[in-house]
C-alpha positions as YAML, in Angstrom:
chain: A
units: angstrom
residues:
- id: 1
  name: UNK
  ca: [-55.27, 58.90, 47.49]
- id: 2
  name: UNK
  ca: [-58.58, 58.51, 46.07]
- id: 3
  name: UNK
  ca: [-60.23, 61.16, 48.14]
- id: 4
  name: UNK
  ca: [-57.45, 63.67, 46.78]
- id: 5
  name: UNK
  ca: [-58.62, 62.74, 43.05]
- id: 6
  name: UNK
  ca: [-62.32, 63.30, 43.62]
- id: 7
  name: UNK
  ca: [-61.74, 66.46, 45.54]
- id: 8
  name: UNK
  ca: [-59.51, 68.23, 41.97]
- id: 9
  name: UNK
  ca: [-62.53, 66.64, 39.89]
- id: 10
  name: UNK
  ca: [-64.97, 68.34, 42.00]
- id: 11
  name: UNK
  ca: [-63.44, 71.54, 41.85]
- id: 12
  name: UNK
  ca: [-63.08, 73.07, 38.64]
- id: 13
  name: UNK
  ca: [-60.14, 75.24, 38.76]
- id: 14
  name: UNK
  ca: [-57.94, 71.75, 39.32]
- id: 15
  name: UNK
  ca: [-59.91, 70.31, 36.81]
- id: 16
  name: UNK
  ca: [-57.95, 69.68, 33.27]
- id: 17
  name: UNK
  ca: [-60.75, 69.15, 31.47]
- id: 18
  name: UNK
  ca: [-62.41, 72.31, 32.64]
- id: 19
  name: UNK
  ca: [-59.73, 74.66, 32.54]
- id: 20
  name: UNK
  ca: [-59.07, 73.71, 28.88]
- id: 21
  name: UNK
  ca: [-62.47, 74.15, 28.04]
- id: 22
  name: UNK
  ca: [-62.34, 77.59, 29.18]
- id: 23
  name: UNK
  ca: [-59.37, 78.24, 27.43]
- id: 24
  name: UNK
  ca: [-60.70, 77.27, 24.46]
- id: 25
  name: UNK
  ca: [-63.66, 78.97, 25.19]
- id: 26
  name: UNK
  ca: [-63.77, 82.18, 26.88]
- id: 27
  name: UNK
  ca: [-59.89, 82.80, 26.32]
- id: 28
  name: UNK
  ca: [-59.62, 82.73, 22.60]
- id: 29
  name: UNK
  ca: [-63.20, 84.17, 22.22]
- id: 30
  name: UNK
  ca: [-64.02, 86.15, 19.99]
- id: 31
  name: UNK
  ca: [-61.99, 83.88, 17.10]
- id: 32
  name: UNK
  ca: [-61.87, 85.90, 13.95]
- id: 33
  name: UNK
  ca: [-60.12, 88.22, 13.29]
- id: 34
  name: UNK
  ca: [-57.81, 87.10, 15.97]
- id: 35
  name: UNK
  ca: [-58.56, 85.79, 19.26]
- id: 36
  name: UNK
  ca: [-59.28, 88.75, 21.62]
- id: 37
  name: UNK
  ca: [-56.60, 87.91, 24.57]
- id: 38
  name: UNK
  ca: [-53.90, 88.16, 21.93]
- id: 39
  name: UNK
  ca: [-55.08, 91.46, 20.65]
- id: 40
  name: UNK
  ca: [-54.86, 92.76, 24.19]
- id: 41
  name: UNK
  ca: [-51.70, 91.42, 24.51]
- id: 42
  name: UNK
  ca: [-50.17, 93.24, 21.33]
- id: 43
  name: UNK
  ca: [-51.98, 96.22, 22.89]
- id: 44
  name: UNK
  ca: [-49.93, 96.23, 26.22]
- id: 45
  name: UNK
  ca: [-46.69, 95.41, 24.81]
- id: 46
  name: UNK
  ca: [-47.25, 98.17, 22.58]
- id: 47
  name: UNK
  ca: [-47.52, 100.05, 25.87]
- id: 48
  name: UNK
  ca: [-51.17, 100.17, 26.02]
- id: 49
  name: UNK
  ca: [-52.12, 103.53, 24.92]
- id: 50
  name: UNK
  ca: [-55.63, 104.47, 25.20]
- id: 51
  name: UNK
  ca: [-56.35, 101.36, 27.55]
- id: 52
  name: UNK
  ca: [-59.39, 102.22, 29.19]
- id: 53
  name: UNK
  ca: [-60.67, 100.11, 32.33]
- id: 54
  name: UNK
  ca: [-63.00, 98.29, 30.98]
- id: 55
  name: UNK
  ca: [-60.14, 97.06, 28.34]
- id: 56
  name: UNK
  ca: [-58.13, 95.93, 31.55]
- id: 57
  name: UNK
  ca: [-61.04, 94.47, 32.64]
- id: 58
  name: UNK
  ca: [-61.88, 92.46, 29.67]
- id: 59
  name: UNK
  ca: [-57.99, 91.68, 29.43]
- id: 60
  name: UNK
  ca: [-58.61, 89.76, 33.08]
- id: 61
  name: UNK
  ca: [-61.75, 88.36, 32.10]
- id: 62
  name: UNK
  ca: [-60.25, 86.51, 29.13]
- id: 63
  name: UNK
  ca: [-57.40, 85.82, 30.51]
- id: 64
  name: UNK
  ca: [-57.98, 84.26, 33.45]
- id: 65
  name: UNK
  ca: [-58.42, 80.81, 31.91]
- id: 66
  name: UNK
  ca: [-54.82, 80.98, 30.69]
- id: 67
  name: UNK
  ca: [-53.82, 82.21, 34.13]
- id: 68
  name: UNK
  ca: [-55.64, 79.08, 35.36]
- id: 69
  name: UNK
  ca: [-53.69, 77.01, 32.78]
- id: 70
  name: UNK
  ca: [-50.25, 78.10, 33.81]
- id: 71
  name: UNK
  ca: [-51.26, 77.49, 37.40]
- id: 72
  name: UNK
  ca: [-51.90, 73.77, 36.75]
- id: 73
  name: UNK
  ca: [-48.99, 73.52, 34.40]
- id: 74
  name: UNK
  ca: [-46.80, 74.44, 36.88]
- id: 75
  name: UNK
  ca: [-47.93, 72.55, 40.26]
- id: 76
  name: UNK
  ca: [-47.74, 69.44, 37.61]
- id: 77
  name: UNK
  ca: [-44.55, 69.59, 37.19]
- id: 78
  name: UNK
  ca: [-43.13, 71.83, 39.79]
- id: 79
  name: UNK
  ca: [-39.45, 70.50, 41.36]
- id: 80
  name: UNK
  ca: [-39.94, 68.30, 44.16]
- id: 81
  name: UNK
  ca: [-38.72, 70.48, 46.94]
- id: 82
  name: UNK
  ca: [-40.39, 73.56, 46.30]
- id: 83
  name: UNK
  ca: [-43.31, 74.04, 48.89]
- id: 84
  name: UNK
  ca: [-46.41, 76.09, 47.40]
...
């Protein structure tokens, strides 16, 4: 059991701490006027007109961390049975 803890502290994409940080970080980055992710998001539902590929691109890059967030969320508290 306590190898298993060391091993998600050592690797930062199992890391809370880490992945929160980034989230904080690189996902809401730029801050004002709104964080950047959620302009991109707006953009895409909107159907993402004049999306170029570096706007995809920069929609990965920031959001990524959230991805990352999701991913823990979810084998936290996943159902018991299901096998990942």
């Amino acid at each position: 059991m306590v190898n298993k803890e060391v091993n998600t502290v050592k690797n930062p994409i199992n890391n809370w701490t880490m992945v929160l940080i980034m989230c904080a970080w690189l996902g809401l980055a730029p801050f004002f006027p709104e964080p950047h992710i959620w302009g991109k998001l707006k953009w895409i539902a909107g159907g993402a007109n004049g999306m170029k590929l570096i706007d995809w691109g920069d929609f990965i890059m920031h959001g990524f961390p959230w991805f990352l967030l999701f991913r823990l969320v979810f084998l936290k508290f996943k159902p018991k049975g299901v096998k990942v």
